[in-house]
Biotite code that builds the C-alpha atoms (Angstrom):
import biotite.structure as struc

atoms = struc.array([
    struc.Atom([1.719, 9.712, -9.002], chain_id="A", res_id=1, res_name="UNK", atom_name="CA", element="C"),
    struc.Atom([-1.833, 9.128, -9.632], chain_id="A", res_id=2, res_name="UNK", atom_name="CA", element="C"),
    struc.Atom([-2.890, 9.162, -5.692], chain_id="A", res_id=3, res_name="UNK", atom_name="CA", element="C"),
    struc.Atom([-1.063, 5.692, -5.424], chain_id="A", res_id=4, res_name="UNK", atom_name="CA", element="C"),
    struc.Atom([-0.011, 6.537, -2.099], chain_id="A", res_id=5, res_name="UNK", atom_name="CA", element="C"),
    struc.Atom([-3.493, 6.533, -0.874], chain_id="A", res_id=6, res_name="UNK", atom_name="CA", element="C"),
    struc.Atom([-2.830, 2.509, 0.345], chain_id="A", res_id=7, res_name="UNK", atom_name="CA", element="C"),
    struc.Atom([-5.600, 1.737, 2.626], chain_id="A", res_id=8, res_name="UNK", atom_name="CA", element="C"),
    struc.Atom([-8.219, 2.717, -0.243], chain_id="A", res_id=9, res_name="UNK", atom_name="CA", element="C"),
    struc.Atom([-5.802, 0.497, -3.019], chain_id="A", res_id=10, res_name="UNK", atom_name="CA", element="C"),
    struc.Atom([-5.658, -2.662, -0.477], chain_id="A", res_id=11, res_name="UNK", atom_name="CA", element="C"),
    struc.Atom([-9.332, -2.479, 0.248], chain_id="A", res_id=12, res_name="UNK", atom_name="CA", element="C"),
    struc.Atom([-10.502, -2.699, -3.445], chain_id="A", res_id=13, res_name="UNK", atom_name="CA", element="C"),
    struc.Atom([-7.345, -2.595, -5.941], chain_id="A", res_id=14, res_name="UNK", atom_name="CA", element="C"),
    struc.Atom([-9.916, -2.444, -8.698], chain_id="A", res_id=15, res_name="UNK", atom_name="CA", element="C"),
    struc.Atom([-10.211, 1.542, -8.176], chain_id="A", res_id=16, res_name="UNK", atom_name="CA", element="C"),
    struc.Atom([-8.749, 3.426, -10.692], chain_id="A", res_id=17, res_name="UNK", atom_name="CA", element="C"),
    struc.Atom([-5.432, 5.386, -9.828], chain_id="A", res_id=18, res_name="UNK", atom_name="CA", element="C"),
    struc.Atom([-7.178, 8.300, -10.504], chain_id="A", res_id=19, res_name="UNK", atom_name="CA", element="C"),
    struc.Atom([-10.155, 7.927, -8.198], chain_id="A", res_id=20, res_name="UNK", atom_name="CA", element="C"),
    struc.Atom([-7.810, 6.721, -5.256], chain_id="A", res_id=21, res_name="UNK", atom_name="CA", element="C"),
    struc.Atom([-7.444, 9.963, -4.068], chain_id="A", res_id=22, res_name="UNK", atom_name="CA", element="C"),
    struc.Atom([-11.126, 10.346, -3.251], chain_id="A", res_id=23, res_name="UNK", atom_name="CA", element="C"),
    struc.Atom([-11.648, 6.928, -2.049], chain_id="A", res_id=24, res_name="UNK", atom_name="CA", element="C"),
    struc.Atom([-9.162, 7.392, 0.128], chain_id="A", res_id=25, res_name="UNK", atom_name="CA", element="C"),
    struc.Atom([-10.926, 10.506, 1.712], chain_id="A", res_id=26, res_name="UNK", atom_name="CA", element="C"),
    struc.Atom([-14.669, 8.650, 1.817], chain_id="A", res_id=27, res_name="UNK", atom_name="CA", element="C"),
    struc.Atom([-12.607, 6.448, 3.565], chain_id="A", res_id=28, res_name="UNK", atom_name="CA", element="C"),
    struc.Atom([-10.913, 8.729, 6.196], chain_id="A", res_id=29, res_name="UNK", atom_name="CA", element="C"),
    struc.Atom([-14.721, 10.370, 6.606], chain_id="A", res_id=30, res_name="UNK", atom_name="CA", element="C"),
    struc.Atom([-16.584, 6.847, 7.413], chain_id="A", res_id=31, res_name="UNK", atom_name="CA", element="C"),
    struc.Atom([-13.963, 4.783, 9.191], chain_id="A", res_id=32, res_name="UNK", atom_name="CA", element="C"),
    struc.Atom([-11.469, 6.795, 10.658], chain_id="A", res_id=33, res_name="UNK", atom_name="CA", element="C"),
    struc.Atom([-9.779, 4.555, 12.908], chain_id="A", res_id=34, res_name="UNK", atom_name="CA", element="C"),
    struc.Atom([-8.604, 2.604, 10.510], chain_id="A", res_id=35, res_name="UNK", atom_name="CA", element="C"),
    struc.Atom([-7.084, 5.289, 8.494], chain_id="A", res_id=36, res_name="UNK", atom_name="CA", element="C"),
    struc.Atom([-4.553, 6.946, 10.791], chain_id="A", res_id=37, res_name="UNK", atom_name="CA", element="C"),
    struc.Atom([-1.366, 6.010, 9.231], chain_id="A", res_id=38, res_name="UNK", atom_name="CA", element="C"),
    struc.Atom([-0.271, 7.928, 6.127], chain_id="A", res_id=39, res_name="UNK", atom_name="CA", element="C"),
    struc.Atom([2.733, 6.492, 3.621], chain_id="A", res_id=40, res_name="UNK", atom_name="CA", element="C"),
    struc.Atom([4.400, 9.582, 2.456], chain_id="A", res_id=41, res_name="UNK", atom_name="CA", element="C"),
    struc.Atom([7.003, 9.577, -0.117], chain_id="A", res_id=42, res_name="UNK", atom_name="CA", element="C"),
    struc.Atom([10.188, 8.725, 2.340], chain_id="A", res_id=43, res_name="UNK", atom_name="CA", element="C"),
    struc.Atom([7.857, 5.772, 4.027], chain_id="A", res_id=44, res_name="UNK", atom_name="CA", element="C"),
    struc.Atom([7.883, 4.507, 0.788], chain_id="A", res_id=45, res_name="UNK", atom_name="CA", element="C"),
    struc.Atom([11.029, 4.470, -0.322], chain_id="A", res_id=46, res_name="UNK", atom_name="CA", element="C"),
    struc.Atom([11.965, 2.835, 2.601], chain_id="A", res_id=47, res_name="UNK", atom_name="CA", element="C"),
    struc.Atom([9.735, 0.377, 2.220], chain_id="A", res_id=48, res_name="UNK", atom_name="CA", element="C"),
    struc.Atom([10.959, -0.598, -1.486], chain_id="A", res_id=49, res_name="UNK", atom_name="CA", element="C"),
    struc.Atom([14.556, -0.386, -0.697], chain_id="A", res_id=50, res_name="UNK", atom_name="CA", element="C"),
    struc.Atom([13.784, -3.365, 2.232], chain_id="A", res_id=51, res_name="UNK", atom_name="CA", element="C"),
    struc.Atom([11.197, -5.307, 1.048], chain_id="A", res_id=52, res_name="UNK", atom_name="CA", element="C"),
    struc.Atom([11.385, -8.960, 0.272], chain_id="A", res_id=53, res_name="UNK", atom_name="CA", element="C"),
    struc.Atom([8.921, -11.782, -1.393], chain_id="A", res_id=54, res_name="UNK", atom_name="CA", element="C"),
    struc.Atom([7.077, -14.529, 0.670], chain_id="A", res_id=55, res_name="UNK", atom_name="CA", element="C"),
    struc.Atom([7.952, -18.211, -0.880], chain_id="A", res_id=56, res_name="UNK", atom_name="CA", element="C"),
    struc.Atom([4.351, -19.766, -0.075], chain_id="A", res_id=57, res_name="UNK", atom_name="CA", element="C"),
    struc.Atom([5.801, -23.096, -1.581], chain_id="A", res_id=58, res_name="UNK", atom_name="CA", element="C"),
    struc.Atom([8.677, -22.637, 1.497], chain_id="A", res_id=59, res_name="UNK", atom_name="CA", element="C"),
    struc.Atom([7.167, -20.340, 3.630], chain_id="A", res_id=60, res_name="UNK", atom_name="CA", element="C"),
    struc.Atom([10.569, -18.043, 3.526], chain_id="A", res_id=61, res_name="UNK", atom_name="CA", element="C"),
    struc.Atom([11.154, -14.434, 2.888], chain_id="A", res_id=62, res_name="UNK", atom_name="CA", element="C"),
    struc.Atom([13.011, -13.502, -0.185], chain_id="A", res_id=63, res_name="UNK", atom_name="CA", element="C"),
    struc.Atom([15.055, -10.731, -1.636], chain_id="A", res_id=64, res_name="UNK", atom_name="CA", element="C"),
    struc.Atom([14.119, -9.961, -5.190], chain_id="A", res_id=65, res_name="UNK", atom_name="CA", element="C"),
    struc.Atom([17.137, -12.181, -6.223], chain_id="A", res_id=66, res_name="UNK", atom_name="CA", element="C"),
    struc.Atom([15.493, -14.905, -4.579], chain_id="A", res_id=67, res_name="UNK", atom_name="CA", element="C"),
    struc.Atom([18.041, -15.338, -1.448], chain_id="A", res_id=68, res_name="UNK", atom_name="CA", element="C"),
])
């Protein structure tokens, strides 16, 4: 999977290549590790797919991916 589940170094700069997330992701770990203590593993993940919804901006509501 590319490293994709290194988040924290994909949400601070999604402009890094998949393939160089896995060692941003450790600089990361090495200079600020307080912010890096939560790891998404592969069931965290799925989880998070099967429940997660959209944010209407226009009407500030939570959405399924049907739009509900």
């Amino acid at each position: 999977m590319h490293g994709i589940m290194e988040h924290n170094a994909h949400h601070l700069n999604p402009r890094v290549p998949m393939f160089a997330l896995r060692e941003a992701q450790k600089l990361l770990q090495e200079r600020f590790p307080e912010l890096c203590d939560y790891r998404l593993d592969r069931r965290t993940y799925m989880d998070g797919v099967r429940r997660c919804k959209l944010y209407d901006y226009a009407n500030h509501a939570w959405l399924d991916f049907d739009g509900r």
